[in-house]
C-alpha positions in Angstrom: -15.8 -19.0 -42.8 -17.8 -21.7 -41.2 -17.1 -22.4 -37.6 -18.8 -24.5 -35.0 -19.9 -22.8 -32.0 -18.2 -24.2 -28.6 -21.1 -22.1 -25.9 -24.2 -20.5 -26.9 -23.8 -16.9 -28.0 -26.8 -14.6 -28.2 -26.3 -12.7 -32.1 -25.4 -16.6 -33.6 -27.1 -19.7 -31.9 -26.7 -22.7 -29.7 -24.3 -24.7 -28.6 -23.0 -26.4 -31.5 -24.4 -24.8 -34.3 -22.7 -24.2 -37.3 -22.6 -20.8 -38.7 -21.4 -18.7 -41.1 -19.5 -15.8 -40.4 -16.9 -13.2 -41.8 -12.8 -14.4 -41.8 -11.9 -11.3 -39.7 -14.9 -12.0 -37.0 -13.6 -15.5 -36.9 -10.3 -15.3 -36.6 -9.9 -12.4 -34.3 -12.8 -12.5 -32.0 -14.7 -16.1 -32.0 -11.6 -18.6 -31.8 -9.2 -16.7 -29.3 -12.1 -16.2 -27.1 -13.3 -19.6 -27.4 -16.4 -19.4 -28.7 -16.1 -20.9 -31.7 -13.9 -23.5 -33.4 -13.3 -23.4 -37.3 -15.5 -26.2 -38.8 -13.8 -29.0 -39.1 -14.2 -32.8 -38.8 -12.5 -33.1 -35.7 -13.9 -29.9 -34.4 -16.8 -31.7 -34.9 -16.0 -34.7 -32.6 -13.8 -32.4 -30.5 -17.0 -30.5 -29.6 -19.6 -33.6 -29.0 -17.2 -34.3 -25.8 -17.6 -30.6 -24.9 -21.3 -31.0 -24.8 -21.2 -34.5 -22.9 -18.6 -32.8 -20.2 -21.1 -29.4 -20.3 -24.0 -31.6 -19.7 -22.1 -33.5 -16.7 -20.9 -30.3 -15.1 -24.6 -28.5 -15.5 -26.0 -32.0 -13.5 -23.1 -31.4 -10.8 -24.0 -27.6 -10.1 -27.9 -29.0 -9.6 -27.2 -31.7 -7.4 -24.6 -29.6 -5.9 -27.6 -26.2 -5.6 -30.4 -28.8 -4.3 -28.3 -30.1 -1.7 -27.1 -26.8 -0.2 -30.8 -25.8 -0.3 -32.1 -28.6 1.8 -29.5 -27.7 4.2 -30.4 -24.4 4.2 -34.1 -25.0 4.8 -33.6 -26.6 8.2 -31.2 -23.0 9.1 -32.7 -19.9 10.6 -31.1 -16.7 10.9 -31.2 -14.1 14.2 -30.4 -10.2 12.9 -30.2 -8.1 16.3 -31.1 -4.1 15.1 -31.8 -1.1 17.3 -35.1 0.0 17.3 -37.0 3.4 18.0 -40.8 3.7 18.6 -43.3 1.0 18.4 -40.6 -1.5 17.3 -39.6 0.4 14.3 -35.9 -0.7 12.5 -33.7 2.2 12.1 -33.0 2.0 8.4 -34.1 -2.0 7.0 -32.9 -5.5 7.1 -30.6 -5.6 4.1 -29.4 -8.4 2.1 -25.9 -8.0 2.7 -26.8 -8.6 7.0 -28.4 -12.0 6.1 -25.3 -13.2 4.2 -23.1 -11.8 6.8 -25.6 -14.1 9.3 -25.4 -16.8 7.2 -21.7 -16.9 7.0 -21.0 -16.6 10.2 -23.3 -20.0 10.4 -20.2 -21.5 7.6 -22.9 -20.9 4.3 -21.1 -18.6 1.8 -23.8 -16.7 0.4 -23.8 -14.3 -2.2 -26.0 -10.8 -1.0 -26.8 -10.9 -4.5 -28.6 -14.2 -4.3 -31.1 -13.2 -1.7 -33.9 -12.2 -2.5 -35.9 -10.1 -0.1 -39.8 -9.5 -1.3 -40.7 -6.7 0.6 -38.6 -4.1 2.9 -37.9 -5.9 6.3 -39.0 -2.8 8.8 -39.9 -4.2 11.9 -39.5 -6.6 14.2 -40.6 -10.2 13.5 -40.2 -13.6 11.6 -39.7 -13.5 7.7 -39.3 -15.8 5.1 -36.7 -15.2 2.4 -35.8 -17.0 -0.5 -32.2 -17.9 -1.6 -32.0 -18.5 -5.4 -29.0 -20.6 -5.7 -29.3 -22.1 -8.9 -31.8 -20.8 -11.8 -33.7 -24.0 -10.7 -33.5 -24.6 -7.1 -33.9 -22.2 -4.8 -34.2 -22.2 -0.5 -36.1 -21.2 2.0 -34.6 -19.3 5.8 -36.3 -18.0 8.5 -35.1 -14.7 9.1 -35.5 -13.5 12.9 -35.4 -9.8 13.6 -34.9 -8.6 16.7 -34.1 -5.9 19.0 -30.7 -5.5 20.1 
């Protein structure tokens, strides 16, 4: 059975490509997960306006991404931790207490979206990066300090 595919799927191709696959595969995995449409004319046409809306909704999350990142550039974030000896951190600066910081500034940050380089251990000023989009990503200043 020939069927067009509706997103890209890793084992068969691209958005839009028409492949060849087995009647069982098709009909009981591909179309009722919408993946795939039978090929047909109006399949055909059916999935150009998918693309044209997929393309218009990928250029809203960008624009979308690159304007919460320069936002986020101009915000800095204060962590207060307890500290032993020579300004040591008990335990580390994780990402979940940035996005905690972040939200309680209104940004609703995934913890998963930070990305911390190196192990924040001690006092001081750090720069992390926020990847909020696979193409745009923001800078904060991260204050630690003692409680």
């Amino acid at each position: 059975m020939k069927v067009i595919l509706r997103q890209n799927y890793e084992t068969l191709g691209q958005i839009g490509d028409i492949v060849d696959v087995k009647d069982g595969y098709a009909r009981n995995f591909l179309i009722p997960r919408k993946i795939a449409y039978t090929a047909l004319k109006g399949n055909i046409l059916a999935l150009e306006e998918e693309k044209k809306n997929f393309a218009k909704k990928k250029e809203q999350e960008v624009h979308a991404a690159e304007k919460l990142a320069a936002e986020l550039e101009k915000v800095s974030v204060t962590i207060q931790v307890q500290v032993g000896e020579e300004d040591k951190i008990f335990g580390s600066v994780t990402s979940q207490m940035i996005a905690d910081s972040l939200k309680e500034k209104g940004y609703d940050i995934d913890k998963r979206k930070i990305e911390i380089d190196e192990q924040i251990k001690s006092l001081g000023i750090y720069g992390i990066s926020i990847k909020l989009h696979p193409n745009v990503s923001a800078n904060i200043k991260v204050w630690v300090v003692r409680e």
